[in-house]
N, C-alpha and C positions, 0 to 999 in steps of 0.2 A: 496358807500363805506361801508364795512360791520361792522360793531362796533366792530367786535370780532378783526377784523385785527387790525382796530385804539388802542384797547386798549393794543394789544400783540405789537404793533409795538411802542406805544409811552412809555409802560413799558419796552421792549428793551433797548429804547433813556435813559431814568432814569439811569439804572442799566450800560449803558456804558461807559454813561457821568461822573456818580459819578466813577465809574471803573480810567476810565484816571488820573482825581486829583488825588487817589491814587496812582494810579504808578508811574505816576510823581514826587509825592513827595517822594517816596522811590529814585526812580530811579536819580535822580538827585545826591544822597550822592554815587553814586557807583563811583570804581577808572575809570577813564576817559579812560585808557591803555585797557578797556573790548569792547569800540567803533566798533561795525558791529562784534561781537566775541558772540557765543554761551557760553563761557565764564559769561556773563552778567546775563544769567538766574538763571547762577549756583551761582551766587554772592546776586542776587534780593529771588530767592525761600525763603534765609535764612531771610527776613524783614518781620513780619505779615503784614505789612500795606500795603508792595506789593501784599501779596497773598491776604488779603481784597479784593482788585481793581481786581485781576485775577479773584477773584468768580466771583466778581459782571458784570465782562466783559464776565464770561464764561457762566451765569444766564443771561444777555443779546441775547447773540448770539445764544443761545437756544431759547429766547423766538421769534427773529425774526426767526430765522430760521422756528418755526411753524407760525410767521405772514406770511413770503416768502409761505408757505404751503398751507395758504388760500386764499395770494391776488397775484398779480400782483407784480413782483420786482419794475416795474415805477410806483408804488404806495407804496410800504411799505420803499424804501429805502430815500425819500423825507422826510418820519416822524422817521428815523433813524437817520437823520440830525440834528435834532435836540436835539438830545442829547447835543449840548454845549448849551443848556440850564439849563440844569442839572449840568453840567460842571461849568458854571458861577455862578451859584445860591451857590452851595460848596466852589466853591473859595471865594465867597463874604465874606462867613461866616468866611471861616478863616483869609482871609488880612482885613475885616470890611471896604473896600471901596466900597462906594456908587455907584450904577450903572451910573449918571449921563446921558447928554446928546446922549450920545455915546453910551454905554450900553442901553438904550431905544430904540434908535435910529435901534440900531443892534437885540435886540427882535423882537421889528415890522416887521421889515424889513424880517427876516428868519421866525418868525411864517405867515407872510403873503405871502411869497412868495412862500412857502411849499404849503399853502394853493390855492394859484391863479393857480399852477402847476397843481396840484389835480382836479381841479374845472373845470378848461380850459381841460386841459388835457382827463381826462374822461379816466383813466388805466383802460385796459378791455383785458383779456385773449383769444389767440388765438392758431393757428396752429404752434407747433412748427417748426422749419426749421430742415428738414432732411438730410440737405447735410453736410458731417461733413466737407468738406473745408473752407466754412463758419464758424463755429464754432471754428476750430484751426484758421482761419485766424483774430477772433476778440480774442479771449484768447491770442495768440502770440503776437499778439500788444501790448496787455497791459499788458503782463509779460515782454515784449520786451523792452517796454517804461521803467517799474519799476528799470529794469536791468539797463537800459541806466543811469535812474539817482541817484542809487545808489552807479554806477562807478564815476560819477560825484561829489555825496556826499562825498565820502571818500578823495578825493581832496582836497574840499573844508572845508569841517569837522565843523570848530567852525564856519565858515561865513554862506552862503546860505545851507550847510549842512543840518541840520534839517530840514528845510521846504520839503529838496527835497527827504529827506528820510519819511517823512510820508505823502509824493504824492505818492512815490511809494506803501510805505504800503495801501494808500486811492485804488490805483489798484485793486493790490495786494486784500483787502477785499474786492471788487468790483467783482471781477473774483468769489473771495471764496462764496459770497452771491447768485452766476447764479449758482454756481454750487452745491450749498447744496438745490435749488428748486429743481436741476434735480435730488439729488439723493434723496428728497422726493419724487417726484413725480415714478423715479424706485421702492421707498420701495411700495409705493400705488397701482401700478401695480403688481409686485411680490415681497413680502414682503424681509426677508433678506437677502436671496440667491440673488436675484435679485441685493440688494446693494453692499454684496459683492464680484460679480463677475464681476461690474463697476469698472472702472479707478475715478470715479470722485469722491466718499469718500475721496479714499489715495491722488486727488490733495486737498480737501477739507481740512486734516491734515498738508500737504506739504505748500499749501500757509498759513494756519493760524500761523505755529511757524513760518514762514521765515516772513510774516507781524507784528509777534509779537518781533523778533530779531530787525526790522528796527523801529518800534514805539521806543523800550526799548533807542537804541542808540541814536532818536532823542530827546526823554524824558530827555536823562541822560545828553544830552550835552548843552541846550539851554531850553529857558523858554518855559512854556504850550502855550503863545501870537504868539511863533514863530513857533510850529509843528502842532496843534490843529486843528487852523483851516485848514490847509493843508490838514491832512488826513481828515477832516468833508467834507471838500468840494468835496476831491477827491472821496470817497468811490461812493455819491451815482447818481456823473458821471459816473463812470463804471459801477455800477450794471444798470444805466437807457440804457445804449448802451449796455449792454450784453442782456437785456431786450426784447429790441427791435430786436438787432441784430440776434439773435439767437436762443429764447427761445419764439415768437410768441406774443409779449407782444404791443397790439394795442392802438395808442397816435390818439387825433383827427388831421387830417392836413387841415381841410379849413384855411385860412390864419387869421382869429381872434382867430382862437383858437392855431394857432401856435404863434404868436404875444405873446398871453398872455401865454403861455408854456415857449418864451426862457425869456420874462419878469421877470416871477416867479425864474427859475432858475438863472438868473442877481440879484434878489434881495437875492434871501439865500445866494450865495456867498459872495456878497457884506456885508449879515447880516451876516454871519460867520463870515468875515474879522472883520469888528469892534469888535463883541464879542473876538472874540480871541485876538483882540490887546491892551484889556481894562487892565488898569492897576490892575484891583482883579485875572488878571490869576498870580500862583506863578510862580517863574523864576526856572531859570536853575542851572546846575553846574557852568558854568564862569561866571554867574552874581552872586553866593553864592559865590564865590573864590574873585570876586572881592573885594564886599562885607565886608569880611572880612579881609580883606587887608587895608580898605578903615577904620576898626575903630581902635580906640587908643586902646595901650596896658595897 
């Protein structure tokens, strides 16, 4: 693994991580009536402390975007994961609760798991796949899926809501992240004519505000415990299946080394889950409504 990638891809994680606590914490005060509405941005733009989080989220995605440049997506999006690390460490700061058993528990667990992925796995660059049925048939899916559970989201709203709006968003950047290697890799071959006479820049903008529309609304409605890790976990499931799928991206398969590839991956999630569910992530709008309902006048 190339140290340039590791340090563009875990300087990403920082700058993402710390990104989310901010929006979150703007985004939670917004009126509730902006839910899955472009509305929402135009309400957030006017909070510095939103637009903080946006730099930092937008200083992020550039720098992976050049780590995506140099390595393997089933290598750089493992160590993109672990931005709820960065994530946790800012919330700590601000609620001053102790990471305890469970916060430990869920470090370990996603730095090691990140790591056993990495290791077993052995991400190594190959022959892209040129048949573009392939390509729409794995992109469609998981815009397909995104869609599905956005319609589901807006049902369900304050209950399962959130979670299932920043799986789709977790897609959603998952697609966005196969598809800004490919248009590095078009700039590399012919420089900017080459990008922009591709389809895949303008999906590149297209999924990024529609994943940033569905982050915003899950941000706004429910706590960072309940979206965070949904989108952490999902992202960089899809970017490792667009990877693979489509984009030439070679995993070892003798069967120890798969063993310890879906191990790694069982363990980040699982280490997501607990971080996201530690009581230093801040809450949402209806837990701040409650909240305040809850103290004397």
């Amino acid at each position: 693994m190339s140290v340039l990638v590791l340090v563009l891809a875990v300087s990403a994680a920082c700058c993402l991580g710390i990104g989310f606590v901010l929006q979150q914490n703007a985004a939670q005060r917004a009126p509730l009536n902006d839910f899955l509405s472009p509305r929402l941005l135009l309400d957030l733009v006017r909070v510095p402390r939103w637009l903080g989080g946006i730099g930092l989220m937008v200083a992020g995605m550039v720098l992976g975007a050049i780590a995506l440049g140099q390595g393997e997506i089933s290598l750089v999006e493992p160590l993109l994961a672990t931005n709820l690390l960065f994530a946790m460490a800012l919330s700590r700061h601000q609620t001053k609760q102790p990471l305890g058993r469970q916060g430990w528990a869920g470090l370990l667990l996603l730095a090691g798991g990140v790591t056993a992925f990495i290791v077993a796995g052995e991400p190594r660059g190959g022959s892209a796949v040129t048949d573009p049925f392939r390509h729409w048939l794995i992109i469609g899916a998981m815009i397909g899926l995104a869609l599905l559970l956005t319609t589901y989201a807006k049902r369900s709203r304050l209950s399962s809501g959130p979670a299932l709006l920043a799986v789709a968003a977790g897609l959603l950047y998952g697609v966005q992240d196969a598809l800004t290697r490919v248009t590095g890799q078009r700039f590399s071959e012919g420089g900017l004519m080459e990008v922009l006479t591709g389809w895949q820049p303008y999906a590149v903008l297209a999924l990024g505000v529609t994943g940033l529309v569905l982050v915003q609304s899950a941000f706004e409605t429910a706590s960072l415990r309940m979206s965070l890790p949904a989108l952490t976990a999902a992202q960089p499931l899809a970017g490792i299946i667009c990877g693979v799928g489509f984009l030439g991206d070679r995993l070892r398969t003798d069967t120890g080394a798969l063993a310890w590839e879906a191990a790694g991956l069982a363990a980040v999630v699982v280490g997501i889950v607990l971080l996201g569910l530690h009581p230093a992530m801040p809450c949402g709008a209806r837990e701040t409504v409650r909240a305040r309902r809850l103290q004397p006048n």
